[in-house]
Backbone as JSON, one array per atom type, in Angstrom:
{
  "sequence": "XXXXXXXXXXXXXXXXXXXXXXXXXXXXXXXXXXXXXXXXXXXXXXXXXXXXXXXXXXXXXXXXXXXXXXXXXXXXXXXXXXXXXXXXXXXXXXXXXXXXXXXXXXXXXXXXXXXXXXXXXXXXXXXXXXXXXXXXXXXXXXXXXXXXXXXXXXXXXXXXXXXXXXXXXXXXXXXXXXXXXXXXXXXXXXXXXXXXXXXXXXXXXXXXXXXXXXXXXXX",
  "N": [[-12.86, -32.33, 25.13], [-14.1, -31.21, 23.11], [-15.82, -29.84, 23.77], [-14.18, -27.79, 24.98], [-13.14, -26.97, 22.68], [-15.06, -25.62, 21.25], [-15.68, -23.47, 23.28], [-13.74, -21.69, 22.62], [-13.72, -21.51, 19.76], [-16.22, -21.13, 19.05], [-18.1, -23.12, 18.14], [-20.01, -24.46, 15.86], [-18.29, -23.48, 13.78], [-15.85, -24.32, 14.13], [-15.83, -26.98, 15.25], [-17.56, -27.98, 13.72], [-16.76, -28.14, 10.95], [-14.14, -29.18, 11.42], [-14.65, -31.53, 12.59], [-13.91, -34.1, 11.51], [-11.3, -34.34, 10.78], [-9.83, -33.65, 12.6], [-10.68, -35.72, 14.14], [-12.17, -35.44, 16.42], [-14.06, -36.57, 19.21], [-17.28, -37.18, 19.34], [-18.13, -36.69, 17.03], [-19.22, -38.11, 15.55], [-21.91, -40.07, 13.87], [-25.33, -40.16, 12.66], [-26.33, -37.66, 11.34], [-27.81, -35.07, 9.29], [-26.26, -34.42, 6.54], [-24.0, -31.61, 6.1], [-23.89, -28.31, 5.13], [-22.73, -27.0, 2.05], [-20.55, -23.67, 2.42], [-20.07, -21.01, 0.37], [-17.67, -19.05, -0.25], [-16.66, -15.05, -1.15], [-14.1, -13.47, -2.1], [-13.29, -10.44, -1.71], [-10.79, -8.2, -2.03], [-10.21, -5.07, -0.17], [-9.82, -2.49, -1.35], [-7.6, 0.45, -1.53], [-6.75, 2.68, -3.59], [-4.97, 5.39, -5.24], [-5.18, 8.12, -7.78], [-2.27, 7.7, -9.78], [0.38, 9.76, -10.35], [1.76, 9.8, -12.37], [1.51, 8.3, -15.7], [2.21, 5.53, -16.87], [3.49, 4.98, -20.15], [2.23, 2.54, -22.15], [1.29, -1.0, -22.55], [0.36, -2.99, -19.81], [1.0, -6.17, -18.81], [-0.92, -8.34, -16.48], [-0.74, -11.18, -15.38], [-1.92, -14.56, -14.32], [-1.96, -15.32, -11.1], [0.25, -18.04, -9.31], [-0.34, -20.5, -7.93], [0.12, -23.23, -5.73], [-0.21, -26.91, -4.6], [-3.08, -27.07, -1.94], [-3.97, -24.35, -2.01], [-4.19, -23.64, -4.87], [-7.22, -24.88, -4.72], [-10.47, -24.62, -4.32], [-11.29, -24.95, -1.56], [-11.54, -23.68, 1.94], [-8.34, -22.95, 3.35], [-6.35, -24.01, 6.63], [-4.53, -24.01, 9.32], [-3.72, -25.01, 12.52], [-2.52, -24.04, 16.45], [-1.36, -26.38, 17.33], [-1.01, -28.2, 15.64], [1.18, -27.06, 13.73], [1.98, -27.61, 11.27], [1.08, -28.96, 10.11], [-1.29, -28.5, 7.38], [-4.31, -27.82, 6.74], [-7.96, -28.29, 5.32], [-10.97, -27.14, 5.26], [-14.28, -28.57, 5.12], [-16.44, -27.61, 4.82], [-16.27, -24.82, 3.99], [-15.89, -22.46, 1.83], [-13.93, -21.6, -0.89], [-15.52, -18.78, -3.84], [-14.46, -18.53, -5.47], [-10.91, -19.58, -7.43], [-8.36, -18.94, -5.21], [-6.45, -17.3, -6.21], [-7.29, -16.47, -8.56], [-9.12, -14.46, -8.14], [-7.33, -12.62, -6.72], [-5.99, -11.77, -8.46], [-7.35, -10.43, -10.12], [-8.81, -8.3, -8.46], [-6.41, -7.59, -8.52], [-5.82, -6.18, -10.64], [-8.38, -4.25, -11.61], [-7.17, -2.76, -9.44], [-5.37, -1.43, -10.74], [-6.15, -0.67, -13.13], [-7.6, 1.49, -12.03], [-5.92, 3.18, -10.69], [-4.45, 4.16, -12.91], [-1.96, 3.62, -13.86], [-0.68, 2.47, -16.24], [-1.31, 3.03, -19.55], [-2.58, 1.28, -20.59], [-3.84, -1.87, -18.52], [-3.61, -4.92, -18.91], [-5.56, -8.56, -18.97], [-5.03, -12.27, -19.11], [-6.93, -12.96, -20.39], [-7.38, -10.79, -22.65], [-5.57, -11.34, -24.9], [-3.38, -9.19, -25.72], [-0.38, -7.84, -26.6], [2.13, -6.53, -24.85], [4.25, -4.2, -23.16], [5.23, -4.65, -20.51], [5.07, -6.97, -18.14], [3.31, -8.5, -15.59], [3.73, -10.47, -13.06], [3.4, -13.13, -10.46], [2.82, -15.22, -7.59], [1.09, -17.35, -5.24], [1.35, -17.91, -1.82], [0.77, -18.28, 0.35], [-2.56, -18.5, 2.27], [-4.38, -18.79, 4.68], [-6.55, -19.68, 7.1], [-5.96, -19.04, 10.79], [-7.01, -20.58, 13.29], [-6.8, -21.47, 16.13], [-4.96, -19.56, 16.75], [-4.15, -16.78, 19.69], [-4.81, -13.68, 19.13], [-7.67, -15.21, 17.34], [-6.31, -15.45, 13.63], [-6.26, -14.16, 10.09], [-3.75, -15.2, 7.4], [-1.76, -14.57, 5.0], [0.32, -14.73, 1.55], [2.27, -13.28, -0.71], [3.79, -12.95, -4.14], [5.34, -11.05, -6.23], [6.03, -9.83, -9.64], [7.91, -7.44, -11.55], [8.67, -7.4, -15.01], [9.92, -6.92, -18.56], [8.47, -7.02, -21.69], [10.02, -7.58, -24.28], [12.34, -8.31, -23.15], [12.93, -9.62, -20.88], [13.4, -8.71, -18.41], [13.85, -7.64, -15.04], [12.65, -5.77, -13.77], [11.23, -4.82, -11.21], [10.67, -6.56, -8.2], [8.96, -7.85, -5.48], [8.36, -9.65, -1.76], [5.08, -9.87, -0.4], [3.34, -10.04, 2.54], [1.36, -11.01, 5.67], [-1.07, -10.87, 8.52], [-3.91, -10.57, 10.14], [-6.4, -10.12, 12.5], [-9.31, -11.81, 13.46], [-12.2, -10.69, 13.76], [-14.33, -11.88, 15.24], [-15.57, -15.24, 16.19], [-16.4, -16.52, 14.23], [-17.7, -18.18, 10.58], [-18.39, -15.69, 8.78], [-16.64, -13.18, 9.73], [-14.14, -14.46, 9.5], [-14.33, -14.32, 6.67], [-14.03, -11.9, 6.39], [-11.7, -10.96, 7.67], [-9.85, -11.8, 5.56], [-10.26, -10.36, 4.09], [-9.48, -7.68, 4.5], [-6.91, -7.7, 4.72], [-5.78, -9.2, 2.38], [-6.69, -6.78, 0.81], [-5.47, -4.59, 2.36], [-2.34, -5.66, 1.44], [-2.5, -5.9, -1.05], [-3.21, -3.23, -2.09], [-0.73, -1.94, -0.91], [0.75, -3.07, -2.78], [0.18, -2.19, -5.04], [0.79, 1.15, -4.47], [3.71, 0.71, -4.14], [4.41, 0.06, -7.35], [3.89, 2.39, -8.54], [5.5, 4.25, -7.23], [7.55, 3.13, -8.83], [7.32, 4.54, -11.29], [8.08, 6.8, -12.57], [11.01, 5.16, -13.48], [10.03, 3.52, -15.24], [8.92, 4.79, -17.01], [10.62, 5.84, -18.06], [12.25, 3.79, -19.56], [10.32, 2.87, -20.86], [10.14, 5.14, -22.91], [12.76, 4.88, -24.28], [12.65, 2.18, -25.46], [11.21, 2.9, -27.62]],
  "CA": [[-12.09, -31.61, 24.11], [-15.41, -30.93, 22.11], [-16.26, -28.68, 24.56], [-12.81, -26.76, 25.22], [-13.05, -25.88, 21.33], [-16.05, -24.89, 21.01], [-15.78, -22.25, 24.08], [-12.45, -21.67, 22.18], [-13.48, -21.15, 18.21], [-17.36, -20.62, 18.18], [-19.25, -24.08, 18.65], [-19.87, -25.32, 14.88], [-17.23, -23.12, 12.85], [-14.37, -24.85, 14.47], [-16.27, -28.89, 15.58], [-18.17, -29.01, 12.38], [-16.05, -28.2, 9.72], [-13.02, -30.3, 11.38], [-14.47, -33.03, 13.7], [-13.27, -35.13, 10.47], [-10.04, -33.64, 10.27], [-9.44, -34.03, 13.98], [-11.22, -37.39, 14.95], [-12.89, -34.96, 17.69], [-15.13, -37.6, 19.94], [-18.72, -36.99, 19.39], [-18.47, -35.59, 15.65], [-19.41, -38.91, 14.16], [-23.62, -39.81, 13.92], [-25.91, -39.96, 11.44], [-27.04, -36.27, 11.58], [-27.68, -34.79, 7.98], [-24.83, -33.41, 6.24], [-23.03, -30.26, 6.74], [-24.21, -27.95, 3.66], [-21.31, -26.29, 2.31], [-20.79, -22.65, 2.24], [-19.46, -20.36, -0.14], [-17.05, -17.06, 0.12], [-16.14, -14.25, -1.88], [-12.55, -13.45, -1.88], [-13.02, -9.5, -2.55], [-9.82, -7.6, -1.06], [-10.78, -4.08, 0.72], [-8.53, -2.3, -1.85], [-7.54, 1.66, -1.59], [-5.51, 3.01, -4.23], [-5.15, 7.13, -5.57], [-4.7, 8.2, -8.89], [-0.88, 8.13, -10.25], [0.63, 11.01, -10.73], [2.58, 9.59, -13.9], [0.84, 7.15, -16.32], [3.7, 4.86, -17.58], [2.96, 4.93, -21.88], [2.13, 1.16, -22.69], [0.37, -1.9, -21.43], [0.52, -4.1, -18.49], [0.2, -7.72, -18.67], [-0.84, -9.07, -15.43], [-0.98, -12.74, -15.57], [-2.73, -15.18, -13.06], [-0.91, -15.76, -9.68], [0.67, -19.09, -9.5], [-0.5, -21.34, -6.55], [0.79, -25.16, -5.45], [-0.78, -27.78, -3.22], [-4.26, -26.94, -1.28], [-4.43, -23.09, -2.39], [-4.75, -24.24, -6.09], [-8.41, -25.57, -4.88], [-11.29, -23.36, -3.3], [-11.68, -25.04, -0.14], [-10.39, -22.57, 2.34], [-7.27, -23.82, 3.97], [-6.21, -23.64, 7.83], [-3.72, -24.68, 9.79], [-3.76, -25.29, 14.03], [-1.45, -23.88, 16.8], [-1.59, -28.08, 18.02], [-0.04, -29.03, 14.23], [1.5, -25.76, 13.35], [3.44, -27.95, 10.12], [0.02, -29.53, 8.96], [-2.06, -27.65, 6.06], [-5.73, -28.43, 6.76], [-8.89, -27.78, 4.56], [-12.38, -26.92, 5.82], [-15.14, -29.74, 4.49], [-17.6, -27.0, 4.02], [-16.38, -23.48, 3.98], [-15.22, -22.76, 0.31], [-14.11, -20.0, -1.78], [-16.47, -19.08, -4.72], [-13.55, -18.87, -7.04], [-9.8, -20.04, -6.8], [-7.91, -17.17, -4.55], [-5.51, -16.6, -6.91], [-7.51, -15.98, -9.66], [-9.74, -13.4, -7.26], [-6.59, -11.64, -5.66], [-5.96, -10.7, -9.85], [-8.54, -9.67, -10.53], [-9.15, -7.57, -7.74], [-5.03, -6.13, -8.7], [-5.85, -5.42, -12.5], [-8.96, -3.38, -11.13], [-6.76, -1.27, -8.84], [-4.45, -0.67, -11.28], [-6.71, 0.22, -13.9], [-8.1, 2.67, -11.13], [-4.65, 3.97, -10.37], [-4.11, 4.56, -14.26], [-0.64, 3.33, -13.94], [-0.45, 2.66, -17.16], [-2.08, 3.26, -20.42], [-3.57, -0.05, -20.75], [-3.73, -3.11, -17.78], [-4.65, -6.0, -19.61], [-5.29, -9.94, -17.97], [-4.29, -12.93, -20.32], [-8.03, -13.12, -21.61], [-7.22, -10.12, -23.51], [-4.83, -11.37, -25.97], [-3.1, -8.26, -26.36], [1.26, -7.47, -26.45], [2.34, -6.05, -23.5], [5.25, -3.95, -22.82], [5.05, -4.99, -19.01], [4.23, -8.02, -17.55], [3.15, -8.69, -13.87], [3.66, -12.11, -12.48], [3.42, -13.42, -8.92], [2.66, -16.66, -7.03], [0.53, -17.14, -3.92], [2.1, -18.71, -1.27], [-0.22, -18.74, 1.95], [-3.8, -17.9, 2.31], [-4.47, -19.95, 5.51], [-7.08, -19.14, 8.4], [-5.21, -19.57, 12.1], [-8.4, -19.95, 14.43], [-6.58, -21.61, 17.16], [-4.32, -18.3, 17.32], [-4.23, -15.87, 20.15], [-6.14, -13.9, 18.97], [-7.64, -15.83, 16.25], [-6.18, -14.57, 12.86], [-5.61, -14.92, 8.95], [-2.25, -15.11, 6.89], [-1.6, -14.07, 3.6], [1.88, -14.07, 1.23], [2.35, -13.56, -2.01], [5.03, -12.71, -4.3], [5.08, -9.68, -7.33], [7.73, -9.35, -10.1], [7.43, -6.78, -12.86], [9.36, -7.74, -16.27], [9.74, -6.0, -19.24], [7.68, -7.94, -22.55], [10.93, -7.96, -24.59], [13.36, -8.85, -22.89], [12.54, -10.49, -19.88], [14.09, -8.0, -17.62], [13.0, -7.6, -13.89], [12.07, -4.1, -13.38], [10.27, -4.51, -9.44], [10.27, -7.83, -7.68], [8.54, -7.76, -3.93], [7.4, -10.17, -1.4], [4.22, -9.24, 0.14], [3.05, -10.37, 3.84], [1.21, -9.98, 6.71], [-1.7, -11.18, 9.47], [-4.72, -9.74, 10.0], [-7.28, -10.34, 13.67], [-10.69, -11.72, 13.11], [-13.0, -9.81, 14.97], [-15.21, -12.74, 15.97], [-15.46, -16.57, 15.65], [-17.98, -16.95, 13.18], [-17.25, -17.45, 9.6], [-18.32, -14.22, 7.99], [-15.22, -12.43, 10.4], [-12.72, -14.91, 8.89], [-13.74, -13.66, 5.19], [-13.36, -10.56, 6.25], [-10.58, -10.81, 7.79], [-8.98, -12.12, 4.56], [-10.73, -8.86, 2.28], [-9.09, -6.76, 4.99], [-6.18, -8.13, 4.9], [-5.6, -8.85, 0.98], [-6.76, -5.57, 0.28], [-4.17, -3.77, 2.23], [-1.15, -5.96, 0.76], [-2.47, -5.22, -2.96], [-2.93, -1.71, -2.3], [0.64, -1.59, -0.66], [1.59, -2.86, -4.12], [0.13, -1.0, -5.99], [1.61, 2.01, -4.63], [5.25, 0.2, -4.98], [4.6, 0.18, -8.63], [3.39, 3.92, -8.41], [6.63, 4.61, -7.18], [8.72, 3.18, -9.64], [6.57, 5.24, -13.04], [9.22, 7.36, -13.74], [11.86, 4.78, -14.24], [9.27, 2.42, -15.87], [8.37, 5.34, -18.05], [12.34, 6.22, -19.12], [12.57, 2.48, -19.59], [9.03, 2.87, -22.26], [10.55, 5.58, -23.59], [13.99, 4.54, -24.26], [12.35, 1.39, -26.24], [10.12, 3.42, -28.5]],
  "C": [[-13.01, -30.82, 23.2], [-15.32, -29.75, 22.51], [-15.58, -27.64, 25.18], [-12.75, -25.86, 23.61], [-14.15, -25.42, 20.83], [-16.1, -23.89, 21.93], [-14.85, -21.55, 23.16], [-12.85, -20.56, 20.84], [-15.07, -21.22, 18.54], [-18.42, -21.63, 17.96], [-18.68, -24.48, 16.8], [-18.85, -24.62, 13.86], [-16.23, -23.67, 13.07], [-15.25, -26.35, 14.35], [-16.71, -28.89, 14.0], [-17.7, -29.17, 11.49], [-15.03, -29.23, 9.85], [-12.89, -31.41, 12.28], [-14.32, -33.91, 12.43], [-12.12, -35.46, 10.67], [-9.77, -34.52, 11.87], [-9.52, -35.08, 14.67], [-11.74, -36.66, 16.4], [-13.94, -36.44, 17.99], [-16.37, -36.54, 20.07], [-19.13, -36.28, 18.22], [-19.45, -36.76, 15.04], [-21.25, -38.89, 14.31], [-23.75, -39.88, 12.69], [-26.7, -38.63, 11.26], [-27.12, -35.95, 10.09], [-26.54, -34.29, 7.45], [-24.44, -31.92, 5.69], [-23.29, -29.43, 5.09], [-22.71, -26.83, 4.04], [-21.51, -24.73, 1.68], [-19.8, -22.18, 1.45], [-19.05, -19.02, 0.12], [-16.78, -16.15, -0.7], [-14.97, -13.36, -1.61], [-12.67, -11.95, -2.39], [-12.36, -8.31, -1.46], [-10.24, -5.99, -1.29], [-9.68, -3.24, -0.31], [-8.48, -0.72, -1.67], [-6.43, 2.0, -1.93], [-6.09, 4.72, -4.82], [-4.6, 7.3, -7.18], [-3.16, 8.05, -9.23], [-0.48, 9.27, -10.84], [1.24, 11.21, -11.91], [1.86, 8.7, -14.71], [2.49, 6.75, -17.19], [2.5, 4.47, -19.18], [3.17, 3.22, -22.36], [1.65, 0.16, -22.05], [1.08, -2.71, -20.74], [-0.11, -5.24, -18.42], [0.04, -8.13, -17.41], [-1.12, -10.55, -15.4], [-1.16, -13.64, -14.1], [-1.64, -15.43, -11.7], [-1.04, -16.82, -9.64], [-0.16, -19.87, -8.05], [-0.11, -22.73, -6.96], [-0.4, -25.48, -4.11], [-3.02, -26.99, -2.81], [-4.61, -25.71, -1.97], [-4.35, -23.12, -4.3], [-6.13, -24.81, -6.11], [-9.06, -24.19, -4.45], [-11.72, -23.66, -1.96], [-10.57, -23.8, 0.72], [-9.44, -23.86, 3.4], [-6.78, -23.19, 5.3], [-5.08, -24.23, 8.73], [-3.93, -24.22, 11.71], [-2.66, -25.1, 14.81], [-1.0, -25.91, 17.37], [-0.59, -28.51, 16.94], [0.36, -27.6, 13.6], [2.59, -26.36, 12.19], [2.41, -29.22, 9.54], [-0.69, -28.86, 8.62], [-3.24, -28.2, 6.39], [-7.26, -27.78, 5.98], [-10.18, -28.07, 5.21], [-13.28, -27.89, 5.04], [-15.88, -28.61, 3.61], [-17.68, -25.23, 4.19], [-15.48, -23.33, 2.56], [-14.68, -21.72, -0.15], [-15.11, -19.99, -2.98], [-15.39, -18.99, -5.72], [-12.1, -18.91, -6.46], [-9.23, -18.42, -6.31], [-6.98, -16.48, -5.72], [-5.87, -15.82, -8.05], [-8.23, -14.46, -9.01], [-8.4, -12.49, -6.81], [-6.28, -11.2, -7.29], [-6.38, -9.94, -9.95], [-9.08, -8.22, -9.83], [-7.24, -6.41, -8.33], [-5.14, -5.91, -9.9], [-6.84, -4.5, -12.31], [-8.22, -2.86, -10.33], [-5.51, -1.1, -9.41], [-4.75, -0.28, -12.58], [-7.11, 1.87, -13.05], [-7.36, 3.66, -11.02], [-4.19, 4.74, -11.5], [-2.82, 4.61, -14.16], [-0.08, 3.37, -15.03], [-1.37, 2.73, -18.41], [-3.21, 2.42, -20.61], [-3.16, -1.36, -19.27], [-4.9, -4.04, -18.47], [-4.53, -7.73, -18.52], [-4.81, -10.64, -19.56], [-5.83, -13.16, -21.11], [-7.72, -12.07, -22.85], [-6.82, -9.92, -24.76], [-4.1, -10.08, -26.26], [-1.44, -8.59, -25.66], [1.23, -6.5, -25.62], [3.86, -5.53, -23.42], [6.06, -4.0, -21.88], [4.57, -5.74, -18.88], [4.62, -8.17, -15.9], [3.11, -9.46, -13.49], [3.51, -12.14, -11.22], [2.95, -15.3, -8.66], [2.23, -16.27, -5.19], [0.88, -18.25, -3.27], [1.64, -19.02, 0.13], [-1.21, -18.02, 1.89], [-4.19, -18.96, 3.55], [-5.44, -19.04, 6.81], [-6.36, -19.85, 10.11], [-6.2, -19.97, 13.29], [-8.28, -20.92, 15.92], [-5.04, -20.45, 17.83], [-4.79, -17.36, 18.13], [-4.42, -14.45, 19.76], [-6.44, -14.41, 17.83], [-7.05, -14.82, 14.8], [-5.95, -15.03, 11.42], [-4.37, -14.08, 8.18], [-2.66, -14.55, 5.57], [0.26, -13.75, 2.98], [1.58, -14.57, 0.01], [3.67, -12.64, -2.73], [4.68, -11.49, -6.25], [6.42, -9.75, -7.93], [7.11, -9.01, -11.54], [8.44, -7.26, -13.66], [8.89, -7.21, -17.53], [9.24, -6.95, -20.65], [8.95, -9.11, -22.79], [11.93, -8.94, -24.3], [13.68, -9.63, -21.63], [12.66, -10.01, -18.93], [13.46, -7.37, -16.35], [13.18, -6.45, -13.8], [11.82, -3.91, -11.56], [10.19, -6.35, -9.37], [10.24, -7.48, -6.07], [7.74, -9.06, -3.3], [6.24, -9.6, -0.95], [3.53, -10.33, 1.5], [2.71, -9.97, 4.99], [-0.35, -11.11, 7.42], [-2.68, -9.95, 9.44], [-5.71, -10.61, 11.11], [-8.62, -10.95, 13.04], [-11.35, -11.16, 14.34], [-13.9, -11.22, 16.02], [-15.06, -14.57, 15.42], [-16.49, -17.16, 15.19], [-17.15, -16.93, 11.33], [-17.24, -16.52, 8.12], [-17.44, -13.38, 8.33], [-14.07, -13.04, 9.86], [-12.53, -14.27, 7.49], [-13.72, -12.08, 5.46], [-12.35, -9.74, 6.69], [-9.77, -10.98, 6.42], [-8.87, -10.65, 3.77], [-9.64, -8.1, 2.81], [-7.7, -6.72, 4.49], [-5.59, -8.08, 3.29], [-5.71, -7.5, 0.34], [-5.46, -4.51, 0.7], [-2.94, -4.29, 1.7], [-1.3, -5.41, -0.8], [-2.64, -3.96, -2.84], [-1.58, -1.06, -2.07], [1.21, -1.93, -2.13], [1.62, -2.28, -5.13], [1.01, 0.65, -5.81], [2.95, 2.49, -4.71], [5.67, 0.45, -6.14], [4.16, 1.73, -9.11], [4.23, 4.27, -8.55], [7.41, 4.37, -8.24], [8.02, 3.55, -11.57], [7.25, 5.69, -13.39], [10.19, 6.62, -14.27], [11.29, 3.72, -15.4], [9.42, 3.4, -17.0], [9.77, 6.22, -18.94], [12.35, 4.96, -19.84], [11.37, 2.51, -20.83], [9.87, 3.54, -23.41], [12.01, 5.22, -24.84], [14.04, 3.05, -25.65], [11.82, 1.94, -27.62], [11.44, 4.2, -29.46]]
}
């Protein structure tokens, strides 16, 4: 079996991280232990100026996560247990995803100049717009045909005042790794994250003029 998943996934990216996980035969030993690696979660993003700047700021506030994707281990799941959640020993993120997939959408929507101001919650500042979401799968597949990673998350604009949903979208989608090594899985993810947040960004592009009747209309 060792030796079916390692032709399979890549020799020690698949056995070493989850002959734990798995109870693979021939993981156990006293061999030194498995140093753990770190990733950087930074999504491939391509966004274009706005052709409208909506007049007032944008709170974006952290994306929610539950369960495993609340940590930084990266998380995986197997076509074998396709309804168990599994975490890598020693492949990590360097910071939680959720806070990284922000961060990376308040930079491309400063970029975009959507609106006057995009602020995060360090900022302390009143917001005429706030941006919420919740991340809901970040999972590598690497016993998928061809191997691949997930991604879903969820977007809902609201207005400071009054609470009022303006834009609510899921967002979803798959993305190939080129190879079974894992520097191709994080970049499958960048790839991958980057085009969903750029697709949203230019969602919220779209809806500037009614955002910016909706500014007006307050003022």
């Amino acid at each position: 079996m060792v030796r079916a998943l390692n032709g399979i996934l890549g020799g020690r990216f698949y056995t070493g991280s989850l002959c734990l996980l798995l109870l693979l035969s021939g993981c156990g030993g006293s061999g030194p232990p498995v140093r753990e690696q770190f990733y950087s979660l930074q999504p491939d993003i391509s966004v274009t100026p706005s052709t409208q700047t909506v007049p007032g700021t944008l709170l974006v506030t952290p994306l929610g996560s539950r369960g495993f994707l609340g940590g930084t281990q990266i998380v995986f799941r197997t076509a074998e247990e396709p309804l168990q959640v599994q975490r890598y020993h020693d492949f990590l993120w360097e910071t939680l995803p959720g806070q990284a997939l922000t961060e990376a959408l308040i930079a491309a929507l400063r970029t975009a100049n959507l609106f006057t101001y995009t602020v995060s919650i360090a900022d302390r500042a009143r917001a005429g717009f706030m941006l919420n979401g919740e991340l809901t799968r970040l999972e590598h597949w690497p016993t998928a045909d061809p191997p691949a990673v997930s991604l879903t998350f969820n977007l809902t604009l609201i207005t400071g005042n009054t609470r009022a949903t303006q834009f609510s979208r899921d967002y979803s989608g798959t993305e190939p790794t080129t190879a079974n090594r894992p520097e191709a899985m994080v970049r499958a993810f960048n790839r991958l994250s980057g085009r969903l947040l750029s697709e949203a960004v230019r969602d919220l592009q779209r809806q500037a003029p009614q955002l910016a009747r909706d500014a007006a209309g307050r003022n």
